[in-house]
C-alpha positions as CSV (number, residue, x, y, z in Angstrom):
1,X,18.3,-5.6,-36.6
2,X,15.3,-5.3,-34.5
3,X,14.3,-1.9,-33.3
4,X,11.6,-1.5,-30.5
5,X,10.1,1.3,-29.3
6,X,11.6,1.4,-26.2
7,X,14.3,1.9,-29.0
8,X,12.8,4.7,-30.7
9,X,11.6,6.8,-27.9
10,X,15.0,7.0,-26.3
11,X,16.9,7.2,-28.8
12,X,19.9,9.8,-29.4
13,X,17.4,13.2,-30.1
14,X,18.4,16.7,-32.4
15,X,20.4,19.2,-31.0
16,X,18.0,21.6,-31.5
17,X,14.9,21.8,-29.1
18,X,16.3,19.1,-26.9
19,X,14.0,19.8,-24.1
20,X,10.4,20.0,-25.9
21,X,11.5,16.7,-28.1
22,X,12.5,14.8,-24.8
23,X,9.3,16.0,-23.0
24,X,7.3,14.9,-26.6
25,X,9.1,11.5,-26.7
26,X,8.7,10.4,-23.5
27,X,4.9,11.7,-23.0
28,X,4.0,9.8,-26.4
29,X,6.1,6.9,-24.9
30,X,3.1,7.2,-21.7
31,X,0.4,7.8,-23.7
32,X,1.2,5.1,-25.9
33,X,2.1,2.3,-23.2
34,X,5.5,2.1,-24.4
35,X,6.5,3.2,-20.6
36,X,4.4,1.4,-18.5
37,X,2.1,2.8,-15.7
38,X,4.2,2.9,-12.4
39,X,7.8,1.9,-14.5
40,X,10.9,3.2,-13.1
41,X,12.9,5.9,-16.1
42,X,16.9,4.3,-16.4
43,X,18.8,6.8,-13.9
44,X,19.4,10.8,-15.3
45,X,22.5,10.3,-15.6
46,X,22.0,7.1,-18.1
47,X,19.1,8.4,-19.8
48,X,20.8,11.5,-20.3
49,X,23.6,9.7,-22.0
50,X,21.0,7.2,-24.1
51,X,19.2,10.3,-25.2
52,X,22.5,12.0,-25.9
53,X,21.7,16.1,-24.0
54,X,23.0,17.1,-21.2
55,X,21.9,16.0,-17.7
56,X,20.5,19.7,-17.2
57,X,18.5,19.3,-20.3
58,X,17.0,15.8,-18.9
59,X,16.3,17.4,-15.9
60,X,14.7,20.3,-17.5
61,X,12.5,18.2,-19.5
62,X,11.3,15.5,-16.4
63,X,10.3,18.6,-14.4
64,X,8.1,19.3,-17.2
65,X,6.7,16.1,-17.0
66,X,6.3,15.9,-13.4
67,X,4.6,19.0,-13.2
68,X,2.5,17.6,-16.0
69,X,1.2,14.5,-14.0
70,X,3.2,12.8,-15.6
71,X,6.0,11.4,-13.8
72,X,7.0,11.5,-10.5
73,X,10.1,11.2,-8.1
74,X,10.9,8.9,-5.3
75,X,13.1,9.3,-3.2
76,X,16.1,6.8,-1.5
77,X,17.6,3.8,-2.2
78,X,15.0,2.6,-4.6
79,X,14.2,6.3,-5.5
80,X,14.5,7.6,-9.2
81,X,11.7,9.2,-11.6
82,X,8.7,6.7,-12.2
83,X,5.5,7.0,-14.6
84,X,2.7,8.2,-12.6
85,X,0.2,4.9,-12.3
86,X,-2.9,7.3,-13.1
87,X,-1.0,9.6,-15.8
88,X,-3.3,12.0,-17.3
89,X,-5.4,11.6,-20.5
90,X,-4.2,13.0,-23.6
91,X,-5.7,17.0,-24.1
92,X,-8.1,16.2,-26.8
93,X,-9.4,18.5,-29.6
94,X,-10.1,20.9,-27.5
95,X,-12.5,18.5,-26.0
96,X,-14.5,18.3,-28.9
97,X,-15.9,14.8,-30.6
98,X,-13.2,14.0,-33.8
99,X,-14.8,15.1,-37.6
100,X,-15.3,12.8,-39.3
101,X,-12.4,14.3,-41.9
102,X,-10.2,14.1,-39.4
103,X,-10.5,10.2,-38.4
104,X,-10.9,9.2,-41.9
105,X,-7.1,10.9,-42.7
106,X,-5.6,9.1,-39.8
107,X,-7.6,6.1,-40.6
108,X,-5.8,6.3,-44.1
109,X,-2.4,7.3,-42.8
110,X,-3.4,3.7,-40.8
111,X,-4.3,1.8,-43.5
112,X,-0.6,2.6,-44.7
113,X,2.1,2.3,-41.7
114,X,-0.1,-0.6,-40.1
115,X,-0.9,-2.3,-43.1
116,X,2.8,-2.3,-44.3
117,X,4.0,-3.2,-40.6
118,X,1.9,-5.9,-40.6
119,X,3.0,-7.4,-43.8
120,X,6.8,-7.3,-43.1
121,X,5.9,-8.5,-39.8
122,X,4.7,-11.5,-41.5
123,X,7.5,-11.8,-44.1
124,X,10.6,-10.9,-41.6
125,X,9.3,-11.7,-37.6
126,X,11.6,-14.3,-36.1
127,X,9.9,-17.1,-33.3
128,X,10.5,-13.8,-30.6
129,X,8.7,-11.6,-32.7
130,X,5.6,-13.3,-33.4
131,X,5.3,-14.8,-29.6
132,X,5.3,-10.7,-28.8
133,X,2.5,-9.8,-31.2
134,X,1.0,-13.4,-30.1
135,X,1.5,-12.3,-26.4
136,X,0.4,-8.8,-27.0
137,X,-2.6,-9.7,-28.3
138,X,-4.1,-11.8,-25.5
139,X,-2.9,-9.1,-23.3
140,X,-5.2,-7.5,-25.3
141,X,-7.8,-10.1,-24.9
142,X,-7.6,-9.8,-20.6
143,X,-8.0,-6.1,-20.7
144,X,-11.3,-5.9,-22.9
145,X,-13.5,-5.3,-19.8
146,X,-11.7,-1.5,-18.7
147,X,-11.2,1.2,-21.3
148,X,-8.0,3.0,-19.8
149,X,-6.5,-0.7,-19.2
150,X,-7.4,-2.1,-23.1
151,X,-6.3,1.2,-24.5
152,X,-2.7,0.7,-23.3
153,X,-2.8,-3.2,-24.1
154,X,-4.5,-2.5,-27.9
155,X,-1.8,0.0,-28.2
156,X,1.2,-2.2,-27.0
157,X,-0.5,-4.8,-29.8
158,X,0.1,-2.5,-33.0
159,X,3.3,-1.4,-31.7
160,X,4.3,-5.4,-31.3
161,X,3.4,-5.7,-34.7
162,X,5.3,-2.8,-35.8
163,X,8.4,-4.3,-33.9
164,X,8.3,-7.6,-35.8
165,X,8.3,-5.3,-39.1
166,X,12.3,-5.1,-38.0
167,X,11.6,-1.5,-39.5
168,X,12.8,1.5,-36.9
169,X,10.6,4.2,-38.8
170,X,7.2,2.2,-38.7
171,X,7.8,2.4,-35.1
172,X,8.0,5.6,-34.8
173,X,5.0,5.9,-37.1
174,X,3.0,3.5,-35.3
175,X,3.9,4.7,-32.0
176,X,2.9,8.2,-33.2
177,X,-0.2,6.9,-34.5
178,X,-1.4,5.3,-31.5
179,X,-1.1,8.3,-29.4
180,X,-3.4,10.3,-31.9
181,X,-5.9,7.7,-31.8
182,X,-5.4,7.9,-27.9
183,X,-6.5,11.4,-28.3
184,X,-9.5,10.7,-30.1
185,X,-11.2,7.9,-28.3
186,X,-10.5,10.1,-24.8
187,X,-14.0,11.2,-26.2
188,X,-14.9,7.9,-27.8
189,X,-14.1,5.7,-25.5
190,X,-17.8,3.0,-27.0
191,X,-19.2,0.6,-24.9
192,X,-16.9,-2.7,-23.8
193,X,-18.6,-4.5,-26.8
194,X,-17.3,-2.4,-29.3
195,X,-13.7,-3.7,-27.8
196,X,-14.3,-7.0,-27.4
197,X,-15.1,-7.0,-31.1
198,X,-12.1,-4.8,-32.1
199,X,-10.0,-6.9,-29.7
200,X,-11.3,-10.1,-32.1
201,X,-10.3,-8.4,-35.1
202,X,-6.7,-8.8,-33.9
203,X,-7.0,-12.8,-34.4
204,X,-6.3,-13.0,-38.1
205,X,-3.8,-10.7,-38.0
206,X,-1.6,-13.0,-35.2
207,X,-2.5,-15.6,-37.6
208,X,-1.3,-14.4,-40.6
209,X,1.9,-12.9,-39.0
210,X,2.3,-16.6,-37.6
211,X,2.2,-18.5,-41.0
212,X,4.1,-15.8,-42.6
213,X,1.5,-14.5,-44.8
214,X,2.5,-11.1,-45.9
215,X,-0.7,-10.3,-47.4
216,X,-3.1,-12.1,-45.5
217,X,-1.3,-9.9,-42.8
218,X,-1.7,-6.9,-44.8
219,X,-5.5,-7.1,-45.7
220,X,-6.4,-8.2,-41.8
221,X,-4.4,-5.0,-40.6
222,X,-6.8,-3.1,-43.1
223,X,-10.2,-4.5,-41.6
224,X,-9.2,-4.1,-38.1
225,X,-8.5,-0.5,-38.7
226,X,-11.1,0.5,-40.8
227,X,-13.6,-1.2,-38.1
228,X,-12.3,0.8,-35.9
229,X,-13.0,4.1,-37.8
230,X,-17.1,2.4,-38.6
231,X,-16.9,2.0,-34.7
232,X,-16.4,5.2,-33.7
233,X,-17.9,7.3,-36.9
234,X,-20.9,5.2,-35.7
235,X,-21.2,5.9,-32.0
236,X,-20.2,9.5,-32.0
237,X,-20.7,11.2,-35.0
238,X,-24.4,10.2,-35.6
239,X,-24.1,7.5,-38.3
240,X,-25.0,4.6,-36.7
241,X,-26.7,2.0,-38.7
């Protein structure tokens, strides 16, 4: 069974803490391009049901949002709660650069989810899953030339890849991932050539998922994410070569 994350983020939530979870599900969702810029939220009543609280819990957590930049509400006919086209950047380590501890944990922690998606992706994804990751990726490709616009697209790409994996918790690790590196590159964002040549890493990894190559998938996944880390250790934290 497949299991997007469209899938995971409104998925039935705990009983306990309904409204912070809903508020940190759907504002990961954003920040991770799972909801798109200026996409319409399924009505409160439905989403209510699809998240499985109360309608007064949904609308407790979407006021949140909305007075979070966030989301906002339209009115009439074609009314309903929307994601904001200019949603706001991730709060970032207190607006500090990321340590280089810090990235090298999640780069780890990415060297495991990824690599593993990636590798089942290969092994499991049906014709639909690789054209998404195939799609994905030179979605990817046509965003390089704006940061905020290539974020979203290089984060849609991993979680595509994570989709084809068929596996609902490296979604929800992936997804969760990609919002944290959101948070770091808010302060390393690097110059458009440092994307066009993480954007190019992306190619053997479409390849491999394509000929069903679990471990040519696997060890691709690795270099693109730990190019990413020399990128940005580089640039901000005064190592460059």
């Amino acid at each position: 069974m497949t299991f997007t994350a469209r899938d995971v983020a409104l998925a039935p939530l705990q009983a306990e803490g309904a409204v912070e979870q809903i508020v940190r599900r759907l504002g990961e969702a954003i920040g991770a391009g799972v909801l798109a810029p200026g996409e319409r939220l399924p009505s409160e009543l439905e989403l209510a049901a699809q998240l499985g609280v109360a309608p007064m819990t949904l609308r407790q957590a979407l006021q949140i949002l909305r007075a979070a930049g966030f989301v906002e509400t339209r009115r009439g006919r074609t009314g309903g709660s929307f994601v904001r086209d200019d949603p706001p950047a991730a709060l970032v380590l207190n607006g500090e650069p990321p340590t280089r501890s810090a990235l090298r944990e999640l780069t780890d922690w990415r060297r495991a989810v990824s690599g593993e998606a990636a590798a089942l992706a290969a092994e499991r994804a049906g014709a639909d899953g690789r054209e998404a990751v195939t799609e994905a990726a030179a979605a990817a490709e046509r965003a390089v030339g704006a940061f905020a616009g290539f974020r979203l697209a290089d984060a849609r790409f991993h979680i595509a890849v994570a989709e084809a994996s068929g596996s609902r918790r490296l979604v929800a690790a992936e997804t969760q991932i990609q919002v944290e590196i959101a948070e770091m590159l808010r302060v390393v964002p690097g110059p458009r050539l440092a994307r066009a040549v993480s954007q190019a890493s992306h190619d053997p990894i479409v390849a491999a998922i394509a000929e069903g190559d679990p471990e040519a998938a696997h060890a691709a996944m690795e270099r693109h994410v730990e190019g990413t880390y020399d990128w940005i250790v580089g640039l901000r934290l005064g190592l460059r070569a």
